[in-house]
C-alpha positions as CSV (number, residue, x, y, z in Angstrom):
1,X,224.4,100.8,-10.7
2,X,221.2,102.1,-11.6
3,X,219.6,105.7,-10.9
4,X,217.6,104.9,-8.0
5,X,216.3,108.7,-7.7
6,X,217.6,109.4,-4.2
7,X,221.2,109.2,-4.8
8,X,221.6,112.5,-7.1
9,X,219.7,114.1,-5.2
10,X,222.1,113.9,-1.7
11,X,225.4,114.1,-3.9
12,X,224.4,117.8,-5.1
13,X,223.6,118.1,-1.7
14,X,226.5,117.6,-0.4
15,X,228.5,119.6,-3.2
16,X,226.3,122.7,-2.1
17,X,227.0,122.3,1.4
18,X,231.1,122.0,0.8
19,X,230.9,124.5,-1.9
20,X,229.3,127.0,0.9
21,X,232.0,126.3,3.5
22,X,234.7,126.9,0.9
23,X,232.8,130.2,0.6
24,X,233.0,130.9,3.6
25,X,236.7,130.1,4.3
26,X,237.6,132.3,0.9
27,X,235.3,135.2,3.2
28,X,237.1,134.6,6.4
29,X,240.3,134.9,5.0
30,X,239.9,138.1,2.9
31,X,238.2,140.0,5.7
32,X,241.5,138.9,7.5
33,X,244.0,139.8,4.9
34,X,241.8,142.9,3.8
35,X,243.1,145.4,6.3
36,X,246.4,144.5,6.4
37,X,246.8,145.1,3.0
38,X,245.4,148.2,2.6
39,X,247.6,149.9,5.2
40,X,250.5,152.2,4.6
41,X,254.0,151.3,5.1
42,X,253.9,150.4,8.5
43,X,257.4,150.4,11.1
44,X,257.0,146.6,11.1
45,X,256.7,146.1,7.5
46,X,253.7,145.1,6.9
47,X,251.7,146.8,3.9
48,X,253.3,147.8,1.0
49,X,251.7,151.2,0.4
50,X,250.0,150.2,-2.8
51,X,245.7,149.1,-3.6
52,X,247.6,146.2,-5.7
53,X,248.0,143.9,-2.6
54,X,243.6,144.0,-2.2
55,X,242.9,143.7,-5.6
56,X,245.4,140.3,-6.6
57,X,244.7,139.0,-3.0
58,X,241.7,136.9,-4.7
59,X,244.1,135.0,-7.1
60,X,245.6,133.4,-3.9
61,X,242.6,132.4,-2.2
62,X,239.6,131.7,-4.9
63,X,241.6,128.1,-5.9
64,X,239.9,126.6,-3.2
65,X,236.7,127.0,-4.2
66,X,238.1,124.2,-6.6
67,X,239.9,121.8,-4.5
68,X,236.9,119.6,-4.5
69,X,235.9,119.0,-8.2
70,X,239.0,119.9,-9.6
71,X,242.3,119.3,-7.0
72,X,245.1,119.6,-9.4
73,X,243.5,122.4,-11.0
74,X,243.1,124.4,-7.8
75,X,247.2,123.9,-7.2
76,X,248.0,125.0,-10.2
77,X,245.7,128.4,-10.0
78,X,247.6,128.8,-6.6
79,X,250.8,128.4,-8.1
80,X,250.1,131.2,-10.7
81,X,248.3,132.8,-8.1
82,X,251.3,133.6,-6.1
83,X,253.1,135.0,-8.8
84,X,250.4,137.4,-9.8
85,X,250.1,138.5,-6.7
86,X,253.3,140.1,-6.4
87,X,252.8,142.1,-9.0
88,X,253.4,144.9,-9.8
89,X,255.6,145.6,-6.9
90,X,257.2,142.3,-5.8
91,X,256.7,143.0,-2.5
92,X,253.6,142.6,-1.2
93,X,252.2,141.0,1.4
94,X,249.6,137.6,1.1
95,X,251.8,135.0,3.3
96,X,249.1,134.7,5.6
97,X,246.4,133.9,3.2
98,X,248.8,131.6,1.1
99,X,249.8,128.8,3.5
100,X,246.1,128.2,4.8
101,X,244.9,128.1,1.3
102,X,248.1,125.9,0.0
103,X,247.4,123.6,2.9
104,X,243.6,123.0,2.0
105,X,244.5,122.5,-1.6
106,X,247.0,119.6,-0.7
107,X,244.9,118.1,1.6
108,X,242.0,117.4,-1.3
109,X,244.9,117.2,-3.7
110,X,246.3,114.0,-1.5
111,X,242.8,112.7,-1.5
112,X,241.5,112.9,-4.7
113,X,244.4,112.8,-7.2
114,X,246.1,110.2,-8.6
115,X,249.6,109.7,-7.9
116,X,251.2,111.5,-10.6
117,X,248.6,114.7,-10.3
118,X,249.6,114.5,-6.2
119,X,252.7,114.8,-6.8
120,X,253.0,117.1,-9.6
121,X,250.2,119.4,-8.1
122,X,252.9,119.1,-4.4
123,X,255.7,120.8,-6.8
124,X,253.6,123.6,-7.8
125,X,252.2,124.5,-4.6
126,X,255.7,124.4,-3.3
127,X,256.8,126.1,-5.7
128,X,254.6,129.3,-5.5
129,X,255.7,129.5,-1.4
130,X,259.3,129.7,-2.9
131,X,258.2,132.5,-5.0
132,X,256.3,134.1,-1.9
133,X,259.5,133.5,0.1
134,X,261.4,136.1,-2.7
135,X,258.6,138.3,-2.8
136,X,256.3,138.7,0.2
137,X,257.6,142.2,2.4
138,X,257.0,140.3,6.0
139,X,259.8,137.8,4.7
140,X,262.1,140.4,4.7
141,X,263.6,140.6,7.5
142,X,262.8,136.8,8.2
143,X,265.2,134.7,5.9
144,X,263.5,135.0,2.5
145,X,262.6,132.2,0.2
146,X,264.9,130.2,2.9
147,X,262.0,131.0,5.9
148,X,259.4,130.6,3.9
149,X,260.8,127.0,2.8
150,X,261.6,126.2,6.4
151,X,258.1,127.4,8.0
152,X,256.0,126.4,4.8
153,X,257.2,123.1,3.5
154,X,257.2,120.9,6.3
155,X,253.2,121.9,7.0
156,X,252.3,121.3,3.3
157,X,254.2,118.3,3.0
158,X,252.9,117.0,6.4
159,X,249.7,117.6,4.9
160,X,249.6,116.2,2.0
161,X,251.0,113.2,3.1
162,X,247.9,113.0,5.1
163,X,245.8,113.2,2.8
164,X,247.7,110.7,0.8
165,X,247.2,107.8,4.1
166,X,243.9,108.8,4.3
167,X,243.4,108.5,0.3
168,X,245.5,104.9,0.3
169,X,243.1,103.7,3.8
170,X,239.7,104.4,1.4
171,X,240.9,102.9,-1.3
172,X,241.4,99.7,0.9
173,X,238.4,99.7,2.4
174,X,236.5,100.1,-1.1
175,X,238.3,96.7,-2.6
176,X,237.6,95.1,0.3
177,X,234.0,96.0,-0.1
178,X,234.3,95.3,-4.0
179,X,235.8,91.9,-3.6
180,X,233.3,91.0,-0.6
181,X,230.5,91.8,-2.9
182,X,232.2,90.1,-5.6
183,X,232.3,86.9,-3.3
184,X,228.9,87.1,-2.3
185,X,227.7,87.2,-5.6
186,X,229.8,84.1,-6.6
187,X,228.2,82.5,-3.8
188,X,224.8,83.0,-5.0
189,X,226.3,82.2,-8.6
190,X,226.9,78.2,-6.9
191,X,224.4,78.3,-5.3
192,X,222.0,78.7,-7.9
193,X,224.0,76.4,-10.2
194,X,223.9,74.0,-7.0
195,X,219.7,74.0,-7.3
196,X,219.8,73.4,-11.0
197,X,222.1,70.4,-10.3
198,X,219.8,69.5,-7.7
199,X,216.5,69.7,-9.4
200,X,217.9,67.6,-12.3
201,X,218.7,64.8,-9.7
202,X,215.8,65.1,-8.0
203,X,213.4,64.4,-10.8
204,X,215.3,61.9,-11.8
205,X,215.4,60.0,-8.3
206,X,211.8,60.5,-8.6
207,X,210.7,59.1,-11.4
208,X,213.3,56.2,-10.0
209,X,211.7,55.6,-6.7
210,X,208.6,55.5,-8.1
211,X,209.0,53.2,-10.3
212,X,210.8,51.1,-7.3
213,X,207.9,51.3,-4.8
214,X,205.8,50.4,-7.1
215,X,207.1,47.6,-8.1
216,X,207.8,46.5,-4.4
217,X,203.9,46.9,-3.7
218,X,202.8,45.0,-7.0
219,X,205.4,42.0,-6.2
220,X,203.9,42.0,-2.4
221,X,200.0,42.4,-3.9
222,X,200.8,39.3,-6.3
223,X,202.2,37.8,-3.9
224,X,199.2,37.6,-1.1
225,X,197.0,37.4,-4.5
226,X,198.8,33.4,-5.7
227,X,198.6,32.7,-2.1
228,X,195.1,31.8,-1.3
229,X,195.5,29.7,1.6
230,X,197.9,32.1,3.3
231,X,197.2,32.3,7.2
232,X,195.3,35.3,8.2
233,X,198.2,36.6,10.3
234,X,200.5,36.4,7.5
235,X,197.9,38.5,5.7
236,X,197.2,40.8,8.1
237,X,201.6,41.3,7.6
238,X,201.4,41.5,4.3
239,X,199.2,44.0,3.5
240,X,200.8,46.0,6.7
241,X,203.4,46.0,5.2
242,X,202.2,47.2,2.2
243,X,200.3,50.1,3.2
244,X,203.1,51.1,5.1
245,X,205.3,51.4,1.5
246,X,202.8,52.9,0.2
247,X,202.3,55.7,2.7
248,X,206.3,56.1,3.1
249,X,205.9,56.4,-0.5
250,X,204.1,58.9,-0.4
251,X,205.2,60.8,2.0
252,X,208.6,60.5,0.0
253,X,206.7,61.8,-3.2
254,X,204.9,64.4,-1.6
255,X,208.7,66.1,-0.2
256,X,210.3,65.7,-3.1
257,X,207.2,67.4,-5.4
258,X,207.0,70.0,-2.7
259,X,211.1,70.7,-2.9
260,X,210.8,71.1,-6.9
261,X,207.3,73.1,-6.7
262,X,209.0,75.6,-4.3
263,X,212.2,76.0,-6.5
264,X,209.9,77.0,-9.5
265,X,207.9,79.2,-7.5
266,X,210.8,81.2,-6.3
267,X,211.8,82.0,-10.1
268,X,208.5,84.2,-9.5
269,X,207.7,84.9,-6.0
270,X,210.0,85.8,-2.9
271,X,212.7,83.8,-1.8
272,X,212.0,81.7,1.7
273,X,213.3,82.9,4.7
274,X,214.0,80.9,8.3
275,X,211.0,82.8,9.3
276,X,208.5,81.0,7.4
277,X,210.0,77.7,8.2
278,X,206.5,77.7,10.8
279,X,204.8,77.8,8.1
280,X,207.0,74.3,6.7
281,X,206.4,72.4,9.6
282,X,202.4,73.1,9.3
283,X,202.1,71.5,6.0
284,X,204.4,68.3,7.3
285,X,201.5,68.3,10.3
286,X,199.0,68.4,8.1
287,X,200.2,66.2,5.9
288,X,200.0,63.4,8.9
289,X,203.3,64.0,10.1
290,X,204.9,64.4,13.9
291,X,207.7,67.7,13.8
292,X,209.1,69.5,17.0
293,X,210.8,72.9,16.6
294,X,212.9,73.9,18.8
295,X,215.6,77.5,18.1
296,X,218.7,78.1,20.3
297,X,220.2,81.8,20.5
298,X,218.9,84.9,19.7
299,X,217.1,85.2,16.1
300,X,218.3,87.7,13.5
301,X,218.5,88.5,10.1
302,X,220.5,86.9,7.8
303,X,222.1,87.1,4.0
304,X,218.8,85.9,1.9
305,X,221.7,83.7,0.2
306,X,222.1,82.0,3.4
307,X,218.6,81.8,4.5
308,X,217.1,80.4,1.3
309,X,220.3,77.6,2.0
310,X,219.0,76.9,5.2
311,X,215.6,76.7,4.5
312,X,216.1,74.1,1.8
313,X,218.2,72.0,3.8
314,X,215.8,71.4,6.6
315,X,213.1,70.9,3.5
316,X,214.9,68.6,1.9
317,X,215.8,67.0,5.4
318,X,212.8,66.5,5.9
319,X,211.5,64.1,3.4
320,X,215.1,62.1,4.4
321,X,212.9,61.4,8.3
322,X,209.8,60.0,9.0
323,X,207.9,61.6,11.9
324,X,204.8,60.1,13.7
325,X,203.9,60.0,17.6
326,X,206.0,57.4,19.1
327,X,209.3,59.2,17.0
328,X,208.5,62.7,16.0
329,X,210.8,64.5,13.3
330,X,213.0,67.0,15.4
331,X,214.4,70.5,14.1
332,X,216.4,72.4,16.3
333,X,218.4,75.7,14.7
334,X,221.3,77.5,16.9
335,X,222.3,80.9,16.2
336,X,225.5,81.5,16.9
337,X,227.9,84.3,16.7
338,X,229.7,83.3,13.7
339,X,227.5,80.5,12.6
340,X,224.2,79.0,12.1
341,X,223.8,75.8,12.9
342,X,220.9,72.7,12.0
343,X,219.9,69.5,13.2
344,X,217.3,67.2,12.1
345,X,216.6,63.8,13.7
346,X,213.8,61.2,12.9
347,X,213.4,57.8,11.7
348,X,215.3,57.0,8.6
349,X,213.6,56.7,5.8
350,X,215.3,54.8,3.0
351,X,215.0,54.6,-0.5
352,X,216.7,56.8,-3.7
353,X,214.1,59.6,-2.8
354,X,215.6,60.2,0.5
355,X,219.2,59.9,-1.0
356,X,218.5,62.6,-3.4
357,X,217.3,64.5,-1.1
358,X,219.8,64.3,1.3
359,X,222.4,64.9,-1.8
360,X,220.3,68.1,-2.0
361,X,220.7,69.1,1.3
362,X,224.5,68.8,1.0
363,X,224.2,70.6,-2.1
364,X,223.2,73.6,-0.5
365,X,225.1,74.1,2.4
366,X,228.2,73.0,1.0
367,X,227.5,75.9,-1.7
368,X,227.8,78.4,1.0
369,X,230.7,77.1,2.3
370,X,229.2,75.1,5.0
371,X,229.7,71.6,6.6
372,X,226.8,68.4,6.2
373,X,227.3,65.5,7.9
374,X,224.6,62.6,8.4
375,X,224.8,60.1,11.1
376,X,224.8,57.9,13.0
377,X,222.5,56.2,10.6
378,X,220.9,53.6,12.3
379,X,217.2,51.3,11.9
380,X,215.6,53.7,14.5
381,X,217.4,57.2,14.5
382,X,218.9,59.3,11.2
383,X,221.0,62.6,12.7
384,X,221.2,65.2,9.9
385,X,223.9,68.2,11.2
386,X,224.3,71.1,9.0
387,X,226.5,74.4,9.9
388,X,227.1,77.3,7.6
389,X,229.5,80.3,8.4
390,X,228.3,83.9,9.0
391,X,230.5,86.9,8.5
392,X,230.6,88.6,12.3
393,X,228.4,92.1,11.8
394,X,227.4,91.1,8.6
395,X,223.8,90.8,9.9
């Protein structure tokens, strides 16, 4: 992932602000231990009579400082910590600064490490409460290294397994989001090969159904041309008929140009969005054409994958339907909550233009994962349904 600027930044952030409440837990828990260990032998025990238990009580509680960058490292220097804190005299007291400090370590430990660095760094932690348990003068009179196992262990175990749920529910949660961008990219990866496919076929159909109209107006022209005597009427038909191929034609042309000029435009420039399918529907009107838009559910954003899919398939719809005033073109878009649905209804128009394009249309939403369906297909009304799935809060 690139350096965007902003992300160092808030990640030494954040290692100040842990790295001063570590600080401040190693300061809470000397100031606590501090007096304790600098009284006299006391009737209960506690103190061992010597300045040895306030000088080594740092080597217990400084590891935590490095239970965020460095877990297994911080066990290990508690480890060794509790066994150079007992000396010289073997009997000194730290219990209370040991556990809390062991307990922290585990829990980044558990979080952090691997499996084999969790576990190992487990045994060593243990292992210096064991040597507490032989050594520390409040265990004394409290079972030993068998007290300490039975008062220690199950909270640093308890712990530490903890940590190790919390470490195994993260690392979930980060392949899914790995293999949902993953996805998403192979989406777009169709997709894109989809509008390759698509442009091929579409300049081919052109060049096809130009050819064919064409033709079909030059046979009608020659036609009324070797008739001289034709009836007026007949005429009148004729050329009717001819103008009408021709402005079909294009009308046909003009969708499927407009289709390949917006693909190589969006190599350069922003990729259409539903919003700007307004600004669609003005160029059909101005082009002569009759389009009602209608939108069902509340609007909201949407991938740009899925967009640009649905954008395309009501343009290339479009030159699929003929719109004037006594059958308008009709677009209507539904939002719903886990799909987004399209309709387009006009006259059919025929011819290997409108195939193409309706192949196009298919092209893209069945890229997405979506369903196209086109029908009832009949001389007066062509229904073009499109839906494509959206992920629920996936915005």
């Amino acid at each position: 992932m690139p350096d965007n600027g902003y992300d160092r930044p808030v990640e030494t952030s954040a290692r100040r602000r842990w790295l001063v409440i570590d600080l401040a837990i190693c300061a809470a828990l000397f100031a606590y231990m501090l007096p304790a260990t600098m009284e006299p032998d006391s009737p209960d025990g506690i103190g061992a009579g010597t300045v040895w238990d306030s000088l080594l009580l740092p080597t217990v509680i400084l590891p935590i400082l490095l239970r965020r960058r460095a877990p297994f490292v911080a066990a290990a220097l508690l480890a060794a910590g509790c066994v150079v804190s007992g000396i010289p005299t073997f009997n000194q007291f730290r219990l209370a600064a040991a556990i809390p400090a062991g307990m922290l370590i585990l829990y980044s430990l558990a979080t952090r490490a691997n499996r084999a660095h969790a576990i190992g760094g487990l045994a060593l932690v243990l292992a210096g409460m064991v040597f507490i348990g032989f050594t520390d003068v409040v265990l004394d009179d409290e079972g030993g290294a068998a007290g300490m196992v039975l008062f220690s262990f199950p909270l640093c175990i308890g712990v530490w397994a903890a940590g190790r749920v919390v470490r195994s529910r993260e690392q979930v949660a980060a392949q899914l989001t790995e293999k949902s961008t993953l996805l998403e990219h192979q989406r777009e990866e169709t997709a894109a090969l989809a509008v390759e496919v698509e442009r091929t076929r579409l300049a081919s159909d052109l060049d096809a159904a130009a050819r064919a109209r064409v033709r079909e107006i030059v046979e009608l022209a020659t036609v009324a041309e070797r008739s001289s005597g034709m009836e007026v009427e007949r005429m009148r038909d004729t050329f009717g008929q001819i103008e009408r191929i021709g402005r079909d034609s294009l009308n046909e042309l003009r969708g499927l140009l407009g289709v390949l000029r917006s693909d190589e435009r969006g190599r350069r420039a922003p990729r259409p969005t539903l919003a700007e399918l307004d600004t669609l529907f003005a160029e059909a009107r101005a082009g002569g054409r009759v389009v009602d838009f209608e939108v069902e559910g509340q609007r909201r954003p949407l991938p740009g994958g899925l967009e640009l899919a649905a954008y395309r398939a009501v343009q290339h719809a479009l030159v699929a339907v003929r719109g004037d005033e006594t059958e308008p073109a009709s677009v209507q878009l539904r939002y719903l909550p886990a799909a987004l649905e399209l309709e387009v209804c006009g006259f059919p128009i025929e011819g290997s233009g409108a195939a193409a394009a309706l192949a196009a249309a298919r092209a893209r939403v069945t890229a997405h994962g979506g369903t196209f369906t086109s029908g009832p297909d009949t001389p007066v009304r062509r229904v073009l349904r499109a839906r494509l799935p959206v992920a629920v809060g996936g915005g």
